[in-house]
Each structure stands twice: as structure tokens, then as C-alpha cells.
C-alpha positions in Angstrom: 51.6 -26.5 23.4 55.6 -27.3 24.6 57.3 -29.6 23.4 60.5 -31.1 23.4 63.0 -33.7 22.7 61.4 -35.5 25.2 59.2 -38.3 23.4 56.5 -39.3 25.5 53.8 -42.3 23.9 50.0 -42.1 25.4 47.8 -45.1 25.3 44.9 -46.9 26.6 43.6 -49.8 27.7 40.5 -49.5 25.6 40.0 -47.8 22.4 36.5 -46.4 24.4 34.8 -46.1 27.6 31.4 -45.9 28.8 29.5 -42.5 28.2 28.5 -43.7 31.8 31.5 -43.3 33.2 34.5 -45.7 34.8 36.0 -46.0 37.9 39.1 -47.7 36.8 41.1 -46.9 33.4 44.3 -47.8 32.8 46.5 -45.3 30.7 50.3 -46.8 30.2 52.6 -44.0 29.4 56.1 -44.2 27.5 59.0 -41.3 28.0 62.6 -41.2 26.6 65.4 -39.3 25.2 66.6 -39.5 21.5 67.0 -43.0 19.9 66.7 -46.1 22.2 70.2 -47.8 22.3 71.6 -50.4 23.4 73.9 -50.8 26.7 77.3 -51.9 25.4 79.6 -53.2 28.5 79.4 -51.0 32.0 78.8 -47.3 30.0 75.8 -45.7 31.8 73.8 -43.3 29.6 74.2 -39.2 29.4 71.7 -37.9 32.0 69.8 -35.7 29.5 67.6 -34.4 32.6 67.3 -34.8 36.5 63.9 -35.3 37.9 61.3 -35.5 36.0 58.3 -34.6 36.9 54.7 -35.3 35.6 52.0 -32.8 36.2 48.3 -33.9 36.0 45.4 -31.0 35.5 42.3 -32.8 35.2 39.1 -31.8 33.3 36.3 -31.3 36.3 35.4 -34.8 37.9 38.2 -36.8 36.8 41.0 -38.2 39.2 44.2 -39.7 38.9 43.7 -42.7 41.2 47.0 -44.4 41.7 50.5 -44.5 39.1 52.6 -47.8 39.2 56.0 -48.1 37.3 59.9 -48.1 37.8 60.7 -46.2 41.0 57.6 -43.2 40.3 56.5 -41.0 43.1 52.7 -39.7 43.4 51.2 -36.8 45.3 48.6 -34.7 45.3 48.7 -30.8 44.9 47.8 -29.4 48.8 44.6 -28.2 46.9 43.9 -30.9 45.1 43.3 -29.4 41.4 46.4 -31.7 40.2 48.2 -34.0 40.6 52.2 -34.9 40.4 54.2 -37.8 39.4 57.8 -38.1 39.7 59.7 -40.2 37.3 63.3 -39.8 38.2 66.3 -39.1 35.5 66.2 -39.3 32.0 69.1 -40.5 30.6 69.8 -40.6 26.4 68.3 -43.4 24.7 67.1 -44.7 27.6 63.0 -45.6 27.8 60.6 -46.4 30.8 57.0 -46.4 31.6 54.4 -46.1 34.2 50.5 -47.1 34.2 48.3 -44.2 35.5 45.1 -45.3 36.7 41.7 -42.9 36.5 38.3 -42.2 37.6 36.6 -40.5 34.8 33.3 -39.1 35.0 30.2 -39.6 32.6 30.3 -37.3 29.6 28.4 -37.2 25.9 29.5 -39.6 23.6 32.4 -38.2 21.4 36.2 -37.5 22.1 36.8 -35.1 24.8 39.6 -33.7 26.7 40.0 -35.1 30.4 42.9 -33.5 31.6 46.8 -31.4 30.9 49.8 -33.5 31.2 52.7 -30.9 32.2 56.4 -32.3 31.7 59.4 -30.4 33.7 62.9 -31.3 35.0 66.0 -29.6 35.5 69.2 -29.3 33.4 72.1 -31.2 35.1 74.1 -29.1 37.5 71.7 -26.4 37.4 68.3 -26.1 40.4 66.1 -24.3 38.2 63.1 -26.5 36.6 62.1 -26.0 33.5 58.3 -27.2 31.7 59.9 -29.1 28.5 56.5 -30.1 27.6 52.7 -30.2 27.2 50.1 -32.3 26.2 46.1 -32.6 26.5 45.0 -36.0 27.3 41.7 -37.1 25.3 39.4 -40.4 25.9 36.8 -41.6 23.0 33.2 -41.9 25.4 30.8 -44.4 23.5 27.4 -46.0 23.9 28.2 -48.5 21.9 28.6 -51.8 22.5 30.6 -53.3 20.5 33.5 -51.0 21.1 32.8 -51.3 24.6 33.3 -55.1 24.5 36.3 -54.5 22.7 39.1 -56.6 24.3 42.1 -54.2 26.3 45.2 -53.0 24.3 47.7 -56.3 24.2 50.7 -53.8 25.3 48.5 -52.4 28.0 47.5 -55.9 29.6 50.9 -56.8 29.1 52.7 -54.1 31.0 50.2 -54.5 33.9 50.5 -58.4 34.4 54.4 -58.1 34.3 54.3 -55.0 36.6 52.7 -57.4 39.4 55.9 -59.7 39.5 57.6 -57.7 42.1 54.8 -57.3 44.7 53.6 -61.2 44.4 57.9 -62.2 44.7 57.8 -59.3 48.2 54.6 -61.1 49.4 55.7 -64.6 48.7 59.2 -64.0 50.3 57.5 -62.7 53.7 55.8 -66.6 53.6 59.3 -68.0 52.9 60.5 -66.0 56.1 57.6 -66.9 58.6 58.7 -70.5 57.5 55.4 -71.0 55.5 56.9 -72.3 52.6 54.6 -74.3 51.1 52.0 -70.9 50.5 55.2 -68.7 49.4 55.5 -71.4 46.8 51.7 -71.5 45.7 52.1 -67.7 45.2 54.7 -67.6 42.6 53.6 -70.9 41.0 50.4 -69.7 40.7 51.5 -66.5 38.7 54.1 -68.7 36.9 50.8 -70.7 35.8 48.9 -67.4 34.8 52.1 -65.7 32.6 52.4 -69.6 30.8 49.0 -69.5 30.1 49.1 -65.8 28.6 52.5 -67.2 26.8 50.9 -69.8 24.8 48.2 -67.8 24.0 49.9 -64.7 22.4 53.1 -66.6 21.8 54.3 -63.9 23.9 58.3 -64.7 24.7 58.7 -62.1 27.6 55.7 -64.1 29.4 58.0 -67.2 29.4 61.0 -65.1 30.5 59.0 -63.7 33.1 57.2 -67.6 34.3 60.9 -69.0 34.2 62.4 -66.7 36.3 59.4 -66.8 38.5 59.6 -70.5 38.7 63.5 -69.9 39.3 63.1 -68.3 42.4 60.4 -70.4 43.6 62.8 -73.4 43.5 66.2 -71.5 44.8 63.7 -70.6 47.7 62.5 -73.5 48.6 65.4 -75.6 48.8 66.9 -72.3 50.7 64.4 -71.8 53.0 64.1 -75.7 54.3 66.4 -76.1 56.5 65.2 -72.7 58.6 61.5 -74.1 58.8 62.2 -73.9 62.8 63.8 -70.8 63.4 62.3 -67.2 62.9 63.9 -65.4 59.8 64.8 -62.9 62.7 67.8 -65.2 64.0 68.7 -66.7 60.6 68.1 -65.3 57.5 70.3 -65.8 54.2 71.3 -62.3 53.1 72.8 -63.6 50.1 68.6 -63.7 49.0 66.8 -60.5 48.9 64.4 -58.8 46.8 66.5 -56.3 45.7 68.9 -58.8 44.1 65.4 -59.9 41.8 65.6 -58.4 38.4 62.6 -58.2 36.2 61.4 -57.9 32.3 60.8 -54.0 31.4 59.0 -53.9 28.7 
């Protein structure tokens, strides 16, 4: 195996899966350079490596469905026996993640090997890539049913429900344009509702954070949008509002 002074974190939704088989699971990944540290005025961290790249060799039936995170790429190989994800710059003490999602076949119960994860970038200044590191993926298959009814991995579930803030905000922005305010609002108030909810359950601060600034938006919109109910967002459209000026939680 490679490795390198790249730290990468696996981990699952559920501790086990179905002997049977799944269709969907979730696998959130972590990846960074040295120490995390803190941002301290305008200084932009050390690229420690310029495009990274993820490469997925599965075990025979499984399939890497989808990856959703911070700006990732995802192809398939023109044969199809892998599949690539590409994850951008790594800068030094700077960390990010991604779900991957998977079809996984059925297999004996035990812990087996479903796949390779391959790790390359390049040096900065220099065209040449380079594999910095290896890893073999494993899942736990089970017939039981307790583990099976498990509940999913708190920083898993987490990661997911705040990685859907940024499509719902696109969607519920293109109502606010059409002049439909009323269901742009019902969009983010209903995922407000749902990250309050989780909030008070877990007492969960980044699910406030993430409800307030949801909430936020909703009303800056609103009394925004108003005045334009006539008019197509073709003719008059406030560029001072736009989805790229929307910052979310990373967690």
C-alpha cells in the first residue's frame, strides 16, 4: 500500500449492510494536509498539491453511483472498470469532504473488500502526477438484524442533510425569479423546519446555523423579490442577490 502525508478518514453510514445487498450506501470521505489550522486574516493556505484526483477500482458488481461535495468532478473510466473523482487543490491544514454513494452487490456475511481507492496529484509547478496513496475499501455484510436496524452514523446523516442546502436555496431562487414567491419561500422554510427539528434533537449547533441562515435568506428574498412580482426576472433582476454570494456550514 502508498501512503502519504495525505490523511484521508473513511466512514459509513452503517456499521453493516445487508448480505442481500444495497442499492444505496453512503460512504463520507475526509482528506487533508498536515494539522488543520485556523485562517488568521486574508493568508490563503500553502498548496501542498494541485488536483487531486480519486481513483475507484471496484470489487466485481459494485458501482460508484454518484459523489456530492465541495466543487468534486465524477467520471467514468471509457471502459468502465473504475471510476474517477476529482477533488481539486489541497492546500496545508486545510480539510474537505465528499459523500460517495454505492451499489454493492450481495456477498457472505463477514468483512470483505469492495473496492481500491487510488490517490494522485501533482507537485505545484510540475505536470507530472504522481499516486501519493492507496487504500482498500472494506464493508461488514450481516444477516443480522439488529445491526441492520442500527440507526446511520450521526456525522454521516449530518454531512448529507447540510450538503442539500445549496440545491434547495438554487431551486427556491428559480421560484423567487418566475415571481412565485410564496412556493420559493415554502422550500427553504420547510428545510429550515427539518434542520430545527434535527437541532433540538441532537442539540446540534451547526443545524441552527444552518436553519438561521436558511431562514435569513428566505426573508431578504421575499421582501426583495415583492416589488418584481410583475415583471420577468429577465428585465429586472437584483444582481446584488445570487447564489454564489450564499455561503454555507462545512463541516
Amino acid at each position: 500500500m502508498v501512503k502519504s502525508m495525505l490523511n484521508v478518514t473513511y466512514t459509513w453510514d452503517k456499521e453493516s449492510i445487508s448480505a442481500n445487498g444495497s442499492k444505496q450506501v453512503n460512504l463520507l470521505i475526509e482528506w487533508g494536509y498536515g494539522a488543520i489550522r485556523k485562517r488568521k486574516g486574508n493568508l490563503i493556505p500553502k498548496v501542498a498539491g494541485c488536483d487531486l484526483q480519486l481513483q475507484f477500482v471496484p470489487e466485481n458488481g459494485v458501482s460508484l453511483l454518484k459523489a456530492e461535495g465541495v466543487r468534486l468532478g465524477f467520471k467514468r473510466s471509457e471502459n468502465g472498470d473504475s471510476m474517477f473523482v476529482h477533488c481539486g487543490d489541497v492546500r496545508r491544514g486545510k480539510y474537505r469532504q465528499a459523500i460517495l454513494t454505492f451499489s454493492i452487490p450481495a456477498h457472505s456475511s463477514g468483512r470483505h473488500t469492495i473496492g481500491t481507492m487510488e490517490w494522485s496529484w501533482r507537485k505545484p509547478s510540475q505536470e507530472k502526477r504522481t499516486l501519493i496513496r492507496t487504500d482498500q475499501l472494506y464493508i461488514h455484510y450481516t444477516h443480522h438484524l439488529g445491526l441492520l436496524s442500527s440507526p446511520s452514523n450521526p456525522k454521516v446523516e449530518k454531512y448529507i442533510k447540510l450538503n442539500e442546502t445549496s440545491p434547495i436555496v438554487k431551486k427556491a431562487l428559480r421560484m423567487y425569479e418566475k415571481g412565485e414567491q410564496e412556493r420559493g419561500a415554502f422550500i427553504l422554510t420547510r428545510q429550515a423546519d427539518e434542520l430545527l427539528i434535527r437541532a433540538a434533537r441532537s442539540d446540534d449547533m451547526d443545524y441552527l446555523q444552518e436553519a438561521e441562515l436558511l431562514l435569513a435568506i428566505r426573508n431578504k428574498w421575499s421582501s426583495t423579490f415583492v416589488s418584481f412580482t410583475a415583471y420577468s426576472s429577465k428585465v429586472f433582476f437584483n444582481k446584488a442577490i445570487s447564489v454564489g454570494d450564499v455561503h454555507f456550514t462545512e463541516t
